[in-house]
C-alpha positions, 0 to 999 in steps of 0.5 A: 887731610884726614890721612895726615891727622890719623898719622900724626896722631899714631906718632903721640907716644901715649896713644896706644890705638887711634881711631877713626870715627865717622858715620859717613860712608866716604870718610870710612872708605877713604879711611880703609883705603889709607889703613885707619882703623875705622868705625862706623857710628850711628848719624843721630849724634849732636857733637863729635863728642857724643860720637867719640862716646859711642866709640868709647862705650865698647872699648876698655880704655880708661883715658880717651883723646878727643882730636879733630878731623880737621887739625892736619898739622896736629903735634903728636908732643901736644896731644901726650901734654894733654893725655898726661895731665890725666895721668899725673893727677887722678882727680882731673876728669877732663883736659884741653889744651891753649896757645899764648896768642901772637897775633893780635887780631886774634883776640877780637876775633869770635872765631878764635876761643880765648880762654882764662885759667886759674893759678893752678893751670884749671879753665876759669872760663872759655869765651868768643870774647877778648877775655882778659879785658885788654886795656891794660899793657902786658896781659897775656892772651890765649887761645884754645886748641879744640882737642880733649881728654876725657876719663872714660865715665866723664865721657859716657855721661858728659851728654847727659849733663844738663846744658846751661845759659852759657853754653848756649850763649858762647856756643861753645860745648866745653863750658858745658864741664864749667857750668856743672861745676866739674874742672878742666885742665888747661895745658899750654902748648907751643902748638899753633892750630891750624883747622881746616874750616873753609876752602881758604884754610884748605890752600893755607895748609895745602901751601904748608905742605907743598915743599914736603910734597915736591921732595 
């Protein structure tokens, strides 16, 4: 899984080096064995964001993608969209990306993130919820795909940014940038996210790519 995700991700346009970040000793040997660049971090992190700011600290560049191990499927024309709003407006510190939901029982769902946008594409709120209220025919729902964009100095500070009442209530890290008053850019994609969280997910996707495989 982690060699389909470091291959995709090498296929984004915009993405001059991917690397591995780990501090397990397995996903690092399994890493070098398929040729990744790897890099060992220290185990005291409390999200993979403060473990991609590790990484990031000793690195000179200035726009750092943060993707999921668990995202085989990941579209490399997705990760460019998301890498590109910080490339197009200089004053955007932080960017994400969302999916229009399809399948309705999404929208209940607290596993599934919902997020809401204002009128010039930036996150007015993340949510576990169903947000907005669905009472009413036509509204649009999506959800978020878990892959960030950070400028360098947002990122190497971002752990330091106090944490507020909502994050702790939605459990959800992002609105950590919302709640400090800073802008995240939301970028709509047609990519359908497909994490791998659970053994069910695991034969899910393994089923995806079982045609390839027989070839």
């Amino acid at each position: 899984m982690l060699q389909h995700v470091y291959e995709r991700a090498s296929l984004a346009r915009y993405l001059s080096k991917v690397i591995i970040a780990t501090d397990d000793e397995r996903i690092y040997s399994a890493a070098r064995e398929f040729g990744a660049n790897v890099q060992m971090t220290r185990a005291d992190h409390r999200s993979g964001t403060d473990r991609v700011a590790e990484v990031a600290s000793a690195d000179r560049a200035q726009v750092i993608v943060n993707i999921q191990g668990d995202e085989p499927l990941i579209d490399p024309a997705a990760i460019d969209a998301a890498a590109l709003a910080l490339a197009n407006d200089p004053e955007v510190r932080m960017a994400t990306l969302s999916k229009r939901i399809e399948d309705a029982s999404e929208i209940t769902n607290p596993h599934v993130v919902k997020v809401v946008s204002d009128l010039a594409g930036d996150a007015i709120y993340f949510s576990r919820s169903p947000i907005p209220n669905a009472t009413r025919e036509g509204v649009v729902h999506f959800k978020h795909i878990g892959l960030y964009v950070f400028r360098r100095e947002f990122l190497l500070g971002y752990s330091a940014l106090p944490v507020g009442p909502l994050e702790r209530a939605e459990r959800l890290e992002q609105l950590r940038a919302l709640e400090n008053g800073y802008r995240v850019r939301v970028i709509e994609t047609e990519y359908e996210s497909l994490g791998v969280d659970t053994p069910e997910d695991l034969e899910r996707v393994a089923a995806l790519f079982e045609p390839s495989l027989s070839k």
